[in-house]
Predicted model as a PDB file, atoms N, CA, C, CB and O in Angstrom, pLDDT in the B-factor column:
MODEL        1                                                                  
ATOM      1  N   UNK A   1       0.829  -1.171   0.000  1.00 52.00           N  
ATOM      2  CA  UNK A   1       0.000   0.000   0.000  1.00 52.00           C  
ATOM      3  C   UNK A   1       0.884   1.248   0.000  1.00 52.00           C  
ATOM      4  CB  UNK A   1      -0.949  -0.010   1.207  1.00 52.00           C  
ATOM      5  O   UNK A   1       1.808   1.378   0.803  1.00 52.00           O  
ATOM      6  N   UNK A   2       0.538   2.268  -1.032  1.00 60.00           N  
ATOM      7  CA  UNK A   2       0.980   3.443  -0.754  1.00 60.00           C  
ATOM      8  C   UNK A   2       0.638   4.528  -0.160  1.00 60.00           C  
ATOM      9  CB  UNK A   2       1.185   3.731  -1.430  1.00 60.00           C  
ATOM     10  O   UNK A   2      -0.482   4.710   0.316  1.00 60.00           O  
ATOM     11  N   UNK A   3       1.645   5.413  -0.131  1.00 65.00           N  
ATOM     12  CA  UNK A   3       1.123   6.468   1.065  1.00 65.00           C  
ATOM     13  C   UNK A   3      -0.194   6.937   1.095  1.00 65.00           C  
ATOM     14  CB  UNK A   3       1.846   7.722   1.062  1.00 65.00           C  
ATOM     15  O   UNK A   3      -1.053   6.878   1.974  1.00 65.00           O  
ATOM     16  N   UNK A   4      -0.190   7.552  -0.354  1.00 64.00           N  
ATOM     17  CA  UNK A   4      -2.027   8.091  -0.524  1.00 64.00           C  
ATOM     18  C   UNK A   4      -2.821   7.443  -0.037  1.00 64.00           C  
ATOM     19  CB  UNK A   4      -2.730   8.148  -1.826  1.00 64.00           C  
ATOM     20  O   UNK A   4      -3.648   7.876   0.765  1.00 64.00           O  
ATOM     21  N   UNK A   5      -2.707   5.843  -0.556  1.00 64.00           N  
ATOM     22  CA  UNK A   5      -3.849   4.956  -0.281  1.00 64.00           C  
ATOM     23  C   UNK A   5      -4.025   4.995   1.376  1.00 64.00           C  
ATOM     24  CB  UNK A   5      -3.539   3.356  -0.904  1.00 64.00           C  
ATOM     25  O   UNK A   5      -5.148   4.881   1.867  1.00 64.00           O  
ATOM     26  N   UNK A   6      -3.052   5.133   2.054  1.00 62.00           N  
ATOM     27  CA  UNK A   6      -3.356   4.863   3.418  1.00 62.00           C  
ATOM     28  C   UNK A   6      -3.844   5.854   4.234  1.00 62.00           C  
ATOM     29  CB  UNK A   6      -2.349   4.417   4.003  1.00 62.00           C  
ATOM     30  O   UNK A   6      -4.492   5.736   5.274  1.00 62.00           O  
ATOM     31  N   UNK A   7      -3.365   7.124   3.501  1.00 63.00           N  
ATOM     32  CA  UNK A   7      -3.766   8.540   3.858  1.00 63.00           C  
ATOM     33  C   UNK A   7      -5.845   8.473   3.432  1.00 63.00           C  
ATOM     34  CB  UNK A   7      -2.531   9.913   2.560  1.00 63.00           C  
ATOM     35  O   UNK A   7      -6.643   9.047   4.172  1.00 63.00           O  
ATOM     36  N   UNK A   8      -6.180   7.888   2.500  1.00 61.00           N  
ATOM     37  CA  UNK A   8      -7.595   7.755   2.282  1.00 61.00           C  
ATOM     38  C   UNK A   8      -8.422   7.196   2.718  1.00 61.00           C  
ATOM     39  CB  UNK A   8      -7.847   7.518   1.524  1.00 61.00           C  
ATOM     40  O   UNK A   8      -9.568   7.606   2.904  1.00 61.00           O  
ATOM     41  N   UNK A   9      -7.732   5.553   3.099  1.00 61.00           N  
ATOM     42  CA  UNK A   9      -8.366   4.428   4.012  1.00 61.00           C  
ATOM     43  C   UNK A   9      -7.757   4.434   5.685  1.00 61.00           C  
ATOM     44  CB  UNK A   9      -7.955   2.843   3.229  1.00 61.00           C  
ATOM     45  O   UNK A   9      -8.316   4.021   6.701  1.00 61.00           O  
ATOM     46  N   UNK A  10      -6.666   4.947   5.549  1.00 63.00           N  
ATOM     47  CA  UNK A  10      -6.317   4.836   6.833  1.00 63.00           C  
ATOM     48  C   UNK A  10      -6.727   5.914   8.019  1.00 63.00           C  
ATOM     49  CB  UNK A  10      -5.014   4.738   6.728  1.00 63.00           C  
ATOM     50  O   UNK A  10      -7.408   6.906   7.760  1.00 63.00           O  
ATOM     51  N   UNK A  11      -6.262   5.628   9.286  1.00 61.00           N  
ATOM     52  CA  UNK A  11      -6.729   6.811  10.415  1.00 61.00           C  
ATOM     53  C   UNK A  11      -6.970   8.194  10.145  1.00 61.00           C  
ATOM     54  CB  UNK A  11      -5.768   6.966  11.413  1.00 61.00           C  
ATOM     55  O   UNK A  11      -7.848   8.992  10.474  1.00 61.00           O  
ATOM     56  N   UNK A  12      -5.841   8.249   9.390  1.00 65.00           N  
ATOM     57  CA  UNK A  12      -6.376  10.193   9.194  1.00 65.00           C  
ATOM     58  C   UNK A  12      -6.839  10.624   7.819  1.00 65.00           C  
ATOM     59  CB  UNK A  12      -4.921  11.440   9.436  1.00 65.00           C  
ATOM     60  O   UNK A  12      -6.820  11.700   7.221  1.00 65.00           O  
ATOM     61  N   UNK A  13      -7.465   8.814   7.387  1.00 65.00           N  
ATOM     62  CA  UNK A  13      -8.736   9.050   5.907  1.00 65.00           C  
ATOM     63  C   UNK A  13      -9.819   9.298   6.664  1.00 65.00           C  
ATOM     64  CB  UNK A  13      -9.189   7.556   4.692  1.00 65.00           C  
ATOM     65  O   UNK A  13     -10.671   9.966   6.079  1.00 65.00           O  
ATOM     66  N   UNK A  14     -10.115   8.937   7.936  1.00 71.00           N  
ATOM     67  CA  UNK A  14     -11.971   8.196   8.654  1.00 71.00           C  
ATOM     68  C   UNK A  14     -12.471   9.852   9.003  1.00 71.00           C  
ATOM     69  CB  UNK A  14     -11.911   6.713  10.880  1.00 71.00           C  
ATOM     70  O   UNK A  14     -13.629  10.036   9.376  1.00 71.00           O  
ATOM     71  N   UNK A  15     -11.322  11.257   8.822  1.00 74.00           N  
ATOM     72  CA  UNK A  15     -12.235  12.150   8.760  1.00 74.00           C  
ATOM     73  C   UNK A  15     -12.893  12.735   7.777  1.00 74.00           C  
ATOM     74  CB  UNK A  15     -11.907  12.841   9.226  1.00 74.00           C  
ATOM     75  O   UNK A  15     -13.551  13.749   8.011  1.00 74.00           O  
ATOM     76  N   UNK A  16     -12.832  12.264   6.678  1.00 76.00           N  
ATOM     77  CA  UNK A  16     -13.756  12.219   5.979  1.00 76.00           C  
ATOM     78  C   UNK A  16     -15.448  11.950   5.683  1.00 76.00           C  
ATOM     79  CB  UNK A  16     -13.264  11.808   5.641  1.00 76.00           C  
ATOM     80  O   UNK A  16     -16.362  12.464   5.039  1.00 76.00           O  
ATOM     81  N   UNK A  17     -15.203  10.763   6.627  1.00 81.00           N  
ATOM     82  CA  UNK A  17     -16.810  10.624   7.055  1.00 81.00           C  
ATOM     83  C   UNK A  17     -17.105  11.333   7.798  1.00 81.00           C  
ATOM     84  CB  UNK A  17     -17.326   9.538   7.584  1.00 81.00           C  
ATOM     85  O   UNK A  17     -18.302  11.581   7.649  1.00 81.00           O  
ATOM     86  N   UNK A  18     -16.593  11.980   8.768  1.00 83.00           N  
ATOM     87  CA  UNK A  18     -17.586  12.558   9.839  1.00 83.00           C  
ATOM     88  C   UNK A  18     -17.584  13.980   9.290  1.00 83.00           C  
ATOM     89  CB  UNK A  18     -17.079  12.433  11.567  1.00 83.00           C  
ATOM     90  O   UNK A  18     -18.167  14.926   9.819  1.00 83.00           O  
ATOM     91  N   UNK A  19     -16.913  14.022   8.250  1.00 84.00           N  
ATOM     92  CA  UNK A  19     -17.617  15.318   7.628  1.00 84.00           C  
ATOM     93  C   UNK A  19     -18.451  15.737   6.627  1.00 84.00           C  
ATOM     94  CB  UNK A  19     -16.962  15.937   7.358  1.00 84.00           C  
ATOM     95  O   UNK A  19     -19.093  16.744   6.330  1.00 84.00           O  
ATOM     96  N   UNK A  20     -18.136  14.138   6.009  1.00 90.00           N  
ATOM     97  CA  UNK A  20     -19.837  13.973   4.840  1.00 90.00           C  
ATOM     98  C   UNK A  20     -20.984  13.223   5.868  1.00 90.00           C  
ATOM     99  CB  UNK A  20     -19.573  12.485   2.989  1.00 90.00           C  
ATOM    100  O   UNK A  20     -22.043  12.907   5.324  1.00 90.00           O  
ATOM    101  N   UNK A  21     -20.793  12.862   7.632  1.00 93.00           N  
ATOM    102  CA  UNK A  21     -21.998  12.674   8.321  1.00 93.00           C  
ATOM    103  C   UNK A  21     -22.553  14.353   8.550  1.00 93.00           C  
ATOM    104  CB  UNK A  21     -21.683  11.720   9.829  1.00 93.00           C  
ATOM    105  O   UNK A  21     -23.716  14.735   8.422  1.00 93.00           O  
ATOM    106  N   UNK A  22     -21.445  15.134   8.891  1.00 93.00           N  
ATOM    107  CA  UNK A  22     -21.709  15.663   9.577  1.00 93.00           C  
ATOM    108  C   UNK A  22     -22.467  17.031   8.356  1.00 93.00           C  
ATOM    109  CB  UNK A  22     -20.525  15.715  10.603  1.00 93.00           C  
ATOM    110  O   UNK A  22     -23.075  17.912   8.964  1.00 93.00           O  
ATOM    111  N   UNK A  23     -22.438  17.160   7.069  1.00 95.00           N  
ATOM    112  CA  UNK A  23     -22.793  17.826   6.329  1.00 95.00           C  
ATOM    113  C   UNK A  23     -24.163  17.606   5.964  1.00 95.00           C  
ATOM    114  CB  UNK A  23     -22.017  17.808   5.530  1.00 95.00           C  
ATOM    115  O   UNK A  23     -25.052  18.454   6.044  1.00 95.00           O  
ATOM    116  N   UNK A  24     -24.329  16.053   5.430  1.00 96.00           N  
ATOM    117  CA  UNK A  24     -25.449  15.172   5.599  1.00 96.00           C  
ATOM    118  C   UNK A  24     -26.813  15.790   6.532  1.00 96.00           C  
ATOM    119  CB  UNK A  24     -24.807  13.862   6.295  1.00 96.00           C  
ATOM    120  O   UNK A  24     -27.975  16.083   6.251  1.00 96.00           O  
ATOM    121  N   UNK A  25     -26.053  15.806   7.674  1.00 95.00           N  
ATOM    122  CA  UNK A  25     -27.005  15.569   8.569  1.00 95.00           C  
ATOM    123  C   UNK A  25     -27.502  17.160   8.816  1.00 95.00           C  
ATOM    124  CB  UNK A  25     -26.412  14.696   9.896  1.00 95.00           C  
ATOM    125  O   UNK A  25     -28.662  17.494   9.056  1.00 95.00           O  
ATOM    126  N   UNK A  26     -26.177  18.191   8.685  1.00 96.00           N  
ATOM    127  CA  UNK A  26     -26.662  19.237   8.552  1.00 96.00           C  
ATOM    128  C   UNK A  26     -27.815  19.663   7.668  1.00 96.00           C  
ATOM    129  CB  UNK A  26     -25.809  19.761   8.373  1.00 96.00           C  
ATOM    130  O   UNK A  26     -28.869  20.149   8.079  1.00 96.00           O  
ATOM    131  N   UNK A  27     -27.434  19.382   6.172  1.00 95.00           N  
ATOM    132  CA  UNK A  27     -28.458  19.521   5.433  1.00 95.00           C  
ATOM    133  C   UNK A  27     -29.680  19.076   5.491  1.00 95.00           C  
ATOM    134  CB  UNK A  27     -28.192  19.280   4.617  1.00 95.00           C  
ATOM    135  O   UNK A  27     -30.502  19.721   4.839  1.00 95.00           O  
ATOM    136  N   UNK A  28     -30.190  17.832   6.289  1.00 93.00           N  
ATOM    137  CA  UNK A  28     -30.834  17.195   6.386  1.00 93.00           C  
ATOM    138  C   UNK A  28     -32.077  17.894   7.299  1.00 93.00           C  
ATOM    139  CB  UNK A  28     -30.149  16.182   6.671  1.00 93.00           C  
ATOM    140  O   UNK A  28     -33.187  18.078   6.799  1.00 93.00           O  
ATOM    141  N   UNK A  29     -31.795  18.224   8.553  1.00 92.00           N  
ATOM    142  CA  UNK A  29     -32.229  19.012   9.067  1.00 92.00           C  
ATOM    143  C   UNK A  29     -32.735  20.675   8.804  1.00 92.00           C  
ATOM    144  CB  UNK A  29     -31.583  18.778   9.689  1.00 92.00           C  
ATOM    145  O   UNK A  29     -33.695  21.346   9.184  1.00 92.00           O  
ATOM    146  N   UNK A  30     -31.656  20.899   8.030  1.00 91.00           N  
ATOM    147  CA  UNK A  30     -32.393  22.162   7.143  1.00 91.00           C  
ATOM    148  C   UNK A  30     -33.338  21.670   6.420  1.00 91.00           C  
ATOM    149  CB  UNK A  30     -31.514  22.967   6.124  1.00 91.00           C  
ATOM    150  O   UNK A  30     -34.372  22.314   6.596  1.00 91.00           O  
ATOM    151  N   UNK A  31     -33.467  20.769   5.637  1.00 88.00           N  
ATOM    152  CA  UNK A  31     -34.747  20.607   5.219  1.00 88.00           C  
ATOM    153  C   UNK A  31     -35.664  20.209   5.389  1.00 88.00           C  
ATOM    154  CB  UNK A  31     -34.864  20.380   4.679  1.00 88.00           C  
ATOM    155  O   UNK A  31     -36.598  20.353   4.600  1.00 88.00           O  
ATOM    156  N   UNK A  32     -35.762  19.383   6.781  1.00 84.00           N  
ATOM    157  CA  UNK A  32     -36.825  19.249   7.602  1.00 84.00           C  
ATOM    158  C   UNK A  32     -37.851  20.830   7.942  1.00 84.00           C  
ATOM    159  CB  UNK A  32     -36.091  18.600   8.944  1.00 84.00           C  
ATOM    160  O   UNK A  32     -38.948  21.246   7.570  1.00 84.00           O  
ATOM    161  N   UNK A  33     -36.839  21.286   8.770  1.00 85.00           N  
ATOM    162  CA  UNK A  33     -37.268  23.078   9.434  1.00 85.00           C  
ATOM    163  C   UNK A  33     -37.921  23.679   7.677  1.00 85.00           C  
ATOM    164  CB  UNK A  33     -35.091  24.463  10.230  1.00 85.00           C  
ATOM    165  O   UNK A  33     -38.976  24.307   7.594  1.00 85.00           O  
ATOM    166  N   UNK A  34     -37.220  23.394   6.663  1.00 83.00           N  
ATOM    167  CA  UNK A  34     -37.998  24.253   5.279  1.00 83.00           C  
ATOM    168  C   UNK A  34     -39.018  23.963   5.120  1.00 83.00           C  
ATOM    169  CB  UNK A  34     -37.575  24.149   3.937  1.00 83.00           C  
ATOM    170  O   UNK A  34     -39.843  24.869   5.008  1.00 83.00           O  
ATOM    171  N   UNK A  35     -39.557  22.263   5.012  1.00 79.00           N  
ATOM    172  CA  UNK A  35     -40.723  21.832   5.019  1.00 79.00           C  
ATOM    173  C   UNK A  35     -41.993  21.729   5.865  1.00 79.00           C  
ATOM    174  CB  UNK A  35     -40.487  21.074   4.815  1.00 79.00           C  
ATOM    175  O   UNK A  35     -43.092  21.262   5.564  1.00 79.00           O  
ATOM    176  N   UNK A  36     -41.594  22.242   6.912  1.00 69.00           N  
ATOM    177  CA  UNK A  36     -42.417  22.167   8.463  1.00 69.00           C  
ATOM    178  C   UNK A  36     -42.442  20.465   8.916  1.00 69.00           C  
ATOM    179  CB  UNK A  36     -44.390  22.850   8.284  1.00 69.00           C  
ATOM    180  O   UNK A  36     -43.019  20.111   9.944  1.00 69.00           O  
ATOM    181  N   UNK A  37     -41.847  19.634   8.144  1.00 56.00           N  
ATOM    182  CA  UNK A  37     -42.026  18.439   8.491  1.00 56.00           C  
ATOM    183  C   UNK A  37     -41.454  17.534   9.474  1.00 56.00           C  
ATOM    184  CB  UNK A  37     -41.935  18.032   7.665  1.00 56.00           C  
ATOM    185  O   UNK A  37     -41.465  16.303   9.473  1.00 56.00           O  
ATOM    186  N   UNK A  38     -40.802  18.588  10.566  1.00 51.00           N  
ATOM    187  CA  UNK A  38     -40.301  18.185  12.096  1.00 51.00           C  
ATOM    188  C   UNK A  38     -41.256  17.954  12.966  1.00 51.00           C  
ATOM    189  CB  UNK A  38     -39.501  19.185  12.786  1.00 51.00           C  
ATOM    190  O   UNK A  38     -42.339  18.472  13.242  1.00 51.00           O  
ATOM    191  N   UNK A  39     -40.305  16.613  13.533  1.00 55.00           N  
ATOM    192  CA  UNK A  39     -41.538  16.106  14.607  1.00 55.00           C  
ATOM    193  C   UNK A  39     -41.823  16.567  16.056  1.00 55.00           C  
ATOM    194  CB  UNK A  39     -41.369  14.707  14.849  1.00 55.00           C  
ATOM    195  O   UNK A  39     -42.687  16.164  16.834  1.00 55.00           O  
ATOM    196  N   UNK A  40     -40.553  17.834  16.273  1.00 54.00           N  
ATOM    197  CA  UNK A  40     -41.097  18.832  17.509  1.00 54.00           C  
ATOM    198  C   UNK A  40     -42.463  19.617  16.941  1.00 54.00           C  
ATOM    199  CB  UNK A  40     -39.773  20.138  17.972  1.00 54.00           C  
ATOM    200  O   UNK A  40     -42.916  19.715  15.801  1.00 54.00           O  
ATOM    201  N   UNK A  41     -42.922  20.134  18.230  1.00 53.00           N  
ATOM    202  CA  UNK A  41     -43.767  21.288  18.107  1.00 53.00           C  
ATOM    203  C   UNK A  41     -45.199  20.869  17.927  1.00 53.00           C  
ATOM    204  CB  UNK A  41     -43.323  22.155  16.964  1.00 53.00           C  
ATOM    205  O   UNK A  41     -45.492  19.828  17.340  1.00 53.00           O  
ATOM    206  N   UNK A  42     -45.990  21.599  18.382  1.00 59.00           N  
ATOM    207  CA  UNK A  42     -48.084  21.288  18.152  1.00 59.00           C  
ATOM    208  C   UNK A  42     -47.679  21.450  17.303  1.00 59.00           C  
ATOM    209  CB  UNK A  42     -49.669  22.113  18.606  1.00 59.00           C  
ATOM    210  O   UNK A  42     -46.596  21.904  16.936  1.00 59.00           O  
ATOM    211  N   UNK A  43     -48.696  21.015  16.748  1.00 76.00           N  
ATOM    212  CA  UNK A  43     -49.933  21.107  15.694  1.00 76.00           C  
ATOM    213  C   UNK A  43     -51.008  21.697  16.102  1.00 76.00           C  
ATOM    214  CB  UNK A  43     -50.438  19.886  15.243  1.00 76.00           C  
ATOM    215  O   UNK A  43     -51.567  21.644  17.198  1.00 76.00           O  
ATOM    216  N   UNK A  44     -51.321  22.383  14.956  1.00 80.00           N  
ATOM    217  CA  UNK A  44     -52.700  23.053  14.998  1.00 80.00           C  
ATOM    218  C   UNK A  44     -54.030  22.265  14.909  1.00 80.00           C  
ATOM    219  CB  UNK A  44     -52.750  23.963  13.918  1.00 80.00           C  
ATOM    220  O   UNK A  44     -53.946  21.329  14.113  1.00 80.00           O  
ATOM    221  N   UNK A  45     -55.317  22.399  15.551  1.00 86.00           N  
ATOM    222  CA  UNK A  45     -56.366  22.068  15.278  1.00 86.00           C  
ATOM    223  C   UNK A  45     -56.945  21.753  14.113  1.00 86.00           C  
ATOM    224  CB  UNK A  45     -56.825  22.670  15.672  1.00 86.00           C  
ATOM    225  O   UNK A  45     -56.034  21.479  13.332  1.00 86.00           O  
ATOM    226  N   UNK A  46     -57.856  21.663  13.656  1.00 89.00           N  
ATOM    227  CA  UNK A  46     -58.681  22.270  12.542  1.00 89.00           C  
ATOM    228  C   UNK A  46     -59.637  23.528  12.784  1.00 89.00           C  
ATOM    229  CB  UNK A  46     -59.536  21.198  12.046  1.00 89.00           C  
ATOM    230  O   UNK A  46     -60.205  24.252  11.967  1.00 89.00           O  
ATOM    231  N   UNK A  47     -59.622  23.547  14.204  1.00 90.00           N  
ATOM    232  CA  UNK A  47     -60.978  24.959  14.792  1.00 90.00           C  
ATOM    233  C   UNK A  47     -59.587  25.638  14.330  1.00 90.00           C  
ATOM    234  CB  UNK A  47     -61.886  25.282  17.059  1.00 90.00           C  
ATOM    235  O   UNK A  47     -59.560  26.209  13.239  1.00 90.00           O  
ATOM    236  N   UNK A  48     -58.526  25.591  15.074  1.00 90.00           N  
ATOM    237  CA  UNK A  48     -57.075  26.848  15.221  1.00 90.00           C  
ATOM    238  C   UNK A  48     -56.962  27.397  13.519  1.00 90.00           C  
ATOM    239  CB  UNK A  48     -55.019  25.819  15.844  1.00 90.00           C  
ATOM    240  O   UNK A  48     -56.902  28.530  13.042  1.00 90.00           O  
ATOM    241  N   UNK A  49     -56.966  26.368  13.047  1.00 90.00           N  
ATOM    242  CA  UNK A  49     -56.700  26.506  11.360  1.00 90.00           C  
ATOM    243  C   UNK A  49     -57.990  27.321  10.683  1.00 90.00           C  
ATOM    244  CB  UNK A  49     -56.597  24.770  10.538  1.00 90.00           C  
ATOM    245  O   UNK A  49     -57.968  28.338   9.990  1.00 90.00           O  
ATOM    246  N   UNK A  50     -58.833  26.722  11.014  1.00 91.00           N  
ATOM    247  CA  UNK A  50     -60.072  27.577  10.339  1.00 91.00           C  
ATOM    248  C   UNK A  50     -60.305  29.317  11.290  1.00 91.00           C  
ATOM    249  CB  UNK A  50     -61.809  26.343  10.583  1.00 91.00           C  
ATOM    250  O   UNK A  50     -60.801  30.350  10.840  1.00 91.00           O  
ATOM    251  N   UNK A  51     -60.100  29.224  11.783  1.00 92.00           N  
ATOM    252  CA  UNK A  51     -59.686  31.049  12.752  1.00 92.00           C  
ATOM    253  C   UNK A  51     -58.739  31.359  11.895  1.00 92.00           C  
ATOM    254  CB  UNK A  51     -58.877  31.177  14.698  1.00 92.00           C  
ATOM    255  O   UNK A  51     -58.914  32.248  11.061  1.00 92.00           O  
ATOM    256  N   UNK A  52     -57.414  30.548  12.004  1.00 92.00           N  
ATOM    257  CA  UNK A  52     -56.573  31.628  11.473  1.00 92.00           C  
ATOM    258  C   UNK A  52     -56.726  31.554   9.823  1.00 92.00           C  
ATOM    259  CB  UNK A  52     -54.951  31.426  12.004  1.00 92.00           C  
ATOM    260  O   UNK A  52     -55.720  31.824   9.167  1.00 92.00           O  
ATOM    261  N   UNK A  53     -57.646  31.285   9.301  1.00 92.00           N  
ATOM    262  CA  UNK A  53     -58.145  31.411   7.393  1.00 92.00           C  
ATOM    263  C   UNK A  53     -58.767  32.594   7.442  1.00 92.00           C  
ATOM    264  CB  UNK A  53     -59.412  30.137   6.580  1.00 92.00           C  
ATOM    265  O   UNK A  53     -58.554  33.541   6.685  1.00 92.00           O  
ATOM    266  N   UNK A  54     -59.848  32.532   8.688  1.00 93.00           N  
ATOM    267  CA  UNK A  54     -60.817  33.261   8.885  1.00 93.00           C  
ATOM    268  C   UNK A  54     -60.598  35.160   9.038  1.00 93.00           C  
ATOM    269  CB  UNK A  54     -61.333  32.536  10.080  1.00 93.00           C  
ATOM    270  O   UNK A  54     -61.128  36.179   8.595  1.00 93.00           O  
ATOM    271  N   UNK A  55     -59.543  34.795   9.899  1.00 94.00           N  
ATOM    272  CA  UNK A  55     -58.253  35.769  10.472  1.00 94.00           C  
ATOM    273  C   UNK A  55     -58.112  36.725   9.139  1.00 94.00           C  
ATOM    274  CB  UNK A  55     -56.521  34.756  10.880  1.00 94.00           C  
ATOM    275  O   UNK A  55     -58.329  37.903   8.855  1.00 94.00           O  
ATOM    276  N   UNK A  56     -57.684  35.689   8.569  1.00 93.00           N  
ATOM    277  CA  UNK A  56     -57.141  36.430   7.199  1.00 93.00           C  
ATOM    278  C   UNK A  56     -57.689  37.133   6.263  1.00 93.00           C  
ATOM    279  CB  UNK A  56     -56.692  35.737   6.467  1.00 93.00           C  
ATOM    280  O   UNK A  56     -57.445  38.251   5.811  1.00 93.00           O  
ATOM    281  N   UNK A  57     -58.588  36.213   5.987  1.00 93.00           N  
ATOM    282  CA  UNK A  57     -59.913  36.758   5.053  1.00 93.00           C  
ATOM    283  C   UNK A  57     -59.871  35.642   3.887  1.00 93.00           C  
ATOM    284  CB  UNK A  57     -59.710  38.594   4.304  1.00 93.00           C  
ATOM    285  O   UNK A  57     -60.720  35.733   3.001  1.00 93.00           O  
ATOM    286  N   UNK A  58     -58.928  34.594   3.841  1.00 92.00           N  
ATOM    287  CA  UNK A  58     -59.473  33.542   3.129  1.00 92.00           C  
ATOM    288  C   UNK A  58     -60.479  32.760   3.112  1.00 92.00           C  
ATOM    289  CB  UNK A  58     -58.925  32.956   3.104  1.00 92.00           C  
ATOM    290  O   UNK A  58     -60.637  31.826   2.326  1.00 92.00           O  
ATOM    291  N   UNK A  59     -61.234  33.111   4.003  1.00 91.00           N  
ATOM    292  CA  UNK A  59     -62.452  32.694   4.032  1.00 91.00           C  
ATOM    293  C   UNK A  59     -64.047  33.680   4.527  1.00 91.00           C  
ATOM    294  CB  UNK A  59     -62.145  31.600   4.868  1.00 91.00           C  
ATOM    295  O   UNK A  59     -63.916  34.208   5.632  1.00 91.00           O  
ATOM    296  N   UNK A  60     -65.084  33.877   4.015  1.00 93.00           N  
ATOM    297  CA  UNK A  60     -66.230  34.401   4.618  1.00 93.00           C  
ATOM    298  C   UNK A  60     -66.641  34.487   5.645  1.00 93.00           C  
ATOM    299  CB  UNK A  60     -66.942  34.109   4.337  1.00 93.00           C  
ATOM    300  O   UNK A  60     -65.789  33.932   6.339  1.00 93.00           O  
ATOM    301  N   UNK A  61     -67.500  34.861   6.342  1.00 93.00           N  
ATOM    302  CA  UNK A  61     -67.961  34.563   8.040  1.00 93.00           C  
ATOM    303  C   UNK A  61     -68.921  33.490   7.564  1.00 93.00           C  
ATOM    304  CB  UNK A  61     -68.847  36.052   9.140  1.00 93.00           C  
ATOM    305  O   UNK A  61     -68.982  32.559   8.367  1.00 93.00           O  
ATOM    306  N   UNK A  62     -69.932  33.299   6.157  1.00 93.00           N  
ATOM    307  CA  UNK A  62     -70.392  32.071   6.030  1.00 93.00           C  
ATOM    308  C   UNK A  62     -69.727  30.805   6.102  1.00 93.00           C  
ATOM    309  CB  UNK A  62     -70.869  32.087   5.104  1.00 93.00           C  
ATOM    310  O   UNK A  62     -70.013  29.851   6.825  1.00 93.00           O  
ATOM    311  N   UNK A  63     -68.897  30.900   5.349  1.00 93.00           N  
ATOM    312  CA  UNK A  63     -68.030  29.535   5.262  1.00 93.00           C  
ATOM    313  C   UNK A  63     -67.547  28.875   6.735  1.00 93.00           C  
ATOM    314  CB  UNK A  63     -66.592  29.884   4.364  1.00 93.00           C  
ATOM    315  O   UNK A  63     -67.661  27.748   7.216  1.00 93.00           O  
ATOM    316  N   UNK A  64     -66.981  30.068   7.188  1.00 93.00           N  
ATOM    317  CA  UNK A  64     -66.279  30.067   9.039  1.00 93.00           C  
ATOM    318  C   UNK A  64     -67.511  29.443   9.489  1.00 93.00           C  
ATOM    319  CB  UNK A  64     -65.887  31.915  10.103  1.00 93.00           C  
ATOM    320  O   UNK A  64     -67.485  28.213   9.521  1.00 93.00           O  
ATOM    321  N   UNK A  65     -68.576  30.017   9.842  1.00 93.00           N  
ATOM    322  CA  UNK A  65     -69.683  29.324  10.218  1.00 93.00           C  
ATOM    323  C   UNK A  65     -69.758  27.892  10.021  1.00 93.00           C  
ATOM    324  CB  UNK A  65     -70.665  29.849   9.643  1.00 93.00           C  
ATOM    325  O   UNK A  65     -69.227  27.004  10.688  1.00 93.00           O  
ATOM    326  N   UNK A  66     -70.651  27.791   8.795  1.00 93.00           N  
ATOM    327  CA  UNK A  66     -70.554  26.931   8.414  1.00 93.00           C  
ATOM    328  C   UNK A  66     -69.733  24.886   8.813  1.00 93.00           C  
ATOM    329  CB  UNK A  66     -70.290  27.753   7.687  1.00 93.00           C  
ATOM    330  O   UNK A  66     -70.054  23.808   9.314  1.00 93.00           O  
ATOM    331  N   UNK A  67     -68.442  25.672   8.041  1.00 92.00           N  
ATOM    332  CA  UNK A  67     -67.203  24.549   9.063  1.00 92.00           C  
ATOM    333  C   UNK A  67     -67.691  24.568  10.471  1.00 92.00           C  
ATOM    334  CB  UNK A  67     -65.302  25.209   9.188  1.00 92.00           C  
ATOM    335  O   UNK A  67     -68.389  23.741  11.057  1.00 92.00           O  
ATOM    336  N   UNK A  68     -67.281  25.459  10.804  1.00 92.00           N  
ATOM    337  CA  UNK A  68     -66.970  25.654  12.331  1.00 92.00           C  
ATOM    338  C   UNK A  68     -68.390  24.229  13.099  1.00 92.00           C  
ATOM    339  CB  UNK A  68     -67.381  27.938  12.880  1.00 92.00           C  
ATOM    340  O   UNK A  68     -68.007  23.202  13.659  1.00 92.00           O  
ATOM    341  N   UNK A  69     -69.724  24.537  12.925  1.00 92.00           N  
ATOM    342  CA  UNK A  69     -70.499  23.310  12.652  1.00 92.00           C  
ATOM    343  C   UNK A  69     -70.039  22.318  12.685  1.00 92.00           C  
ATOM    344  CB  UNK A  69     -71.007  23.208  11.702  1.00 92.00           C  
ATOM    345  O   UNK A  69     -70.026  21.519  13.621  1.00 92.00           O  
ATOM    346  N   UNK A  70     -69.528  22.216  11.510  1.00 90.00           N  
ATOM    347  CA  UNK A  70     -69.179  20.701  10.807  1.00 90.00           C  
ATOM    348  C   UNK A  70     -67.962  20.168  11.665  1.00 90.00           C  
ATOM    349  CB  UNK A  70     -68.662  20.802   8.979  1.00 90.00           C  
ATOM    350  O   UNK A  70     -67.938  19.023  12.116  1.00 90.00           O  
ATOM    351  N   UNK A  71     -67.222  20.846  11.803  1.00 86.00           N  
ATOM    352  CA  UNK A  71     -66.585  20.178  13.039  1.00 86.00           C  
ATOM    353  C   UNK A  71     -66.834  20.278  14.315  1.00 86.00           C  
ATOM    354  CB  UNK A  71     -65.520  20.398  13.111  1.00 86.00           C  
ATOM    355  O   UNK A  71     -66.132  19.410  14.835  1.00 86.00           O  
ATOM    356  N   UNK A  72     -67.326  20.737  14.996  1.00 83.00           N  
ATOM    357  CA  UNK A  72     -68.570  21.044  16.443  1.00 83.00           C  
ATOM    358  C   UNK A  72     -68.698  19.711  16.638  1.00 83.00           C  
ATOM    359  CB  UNK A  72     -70.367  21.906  16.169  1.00 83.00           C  
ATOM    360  O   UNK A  72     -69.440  19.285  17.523  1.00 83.00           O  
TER     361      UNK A  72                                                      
ENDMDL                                                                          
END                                                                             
């Protein structure tokens, strides 16, 4: 074996992985938090969700009504 090779596979090759784990995992997590698809944190209702549509004005006071019922 030559030097390179041992420099790649050998002891002071293995930091290599922990910096494609450690990039990995970075990224990984950023795109959890982008997607909202982390498993900390509530969740909203469907009453919480339909207020805050309502809130907004994506929806009517009929419609709000309405739902609001339908899930009652």
């Amino acid at each position: 074996m030559n030097n390179w090779t041992w420099y790649i596979w050998g002891a002071h090759g293995l930091w290599w992985i922990f910096w494609v784990i450690l990039i990995v995992g970075a990224a990984w997590l950023i795109y959890l938090k982008s997607t909202g698809n982390n498993t900390g944190g509530s969740k909203d209702s469907p009453l919480e969700i339909l207020k805050k549509r309502y809130a907004k004005g994506e929806i009517s006071k009929e419609e709000y009504e309405e739902t609001k019922k339908t899930l009652s």
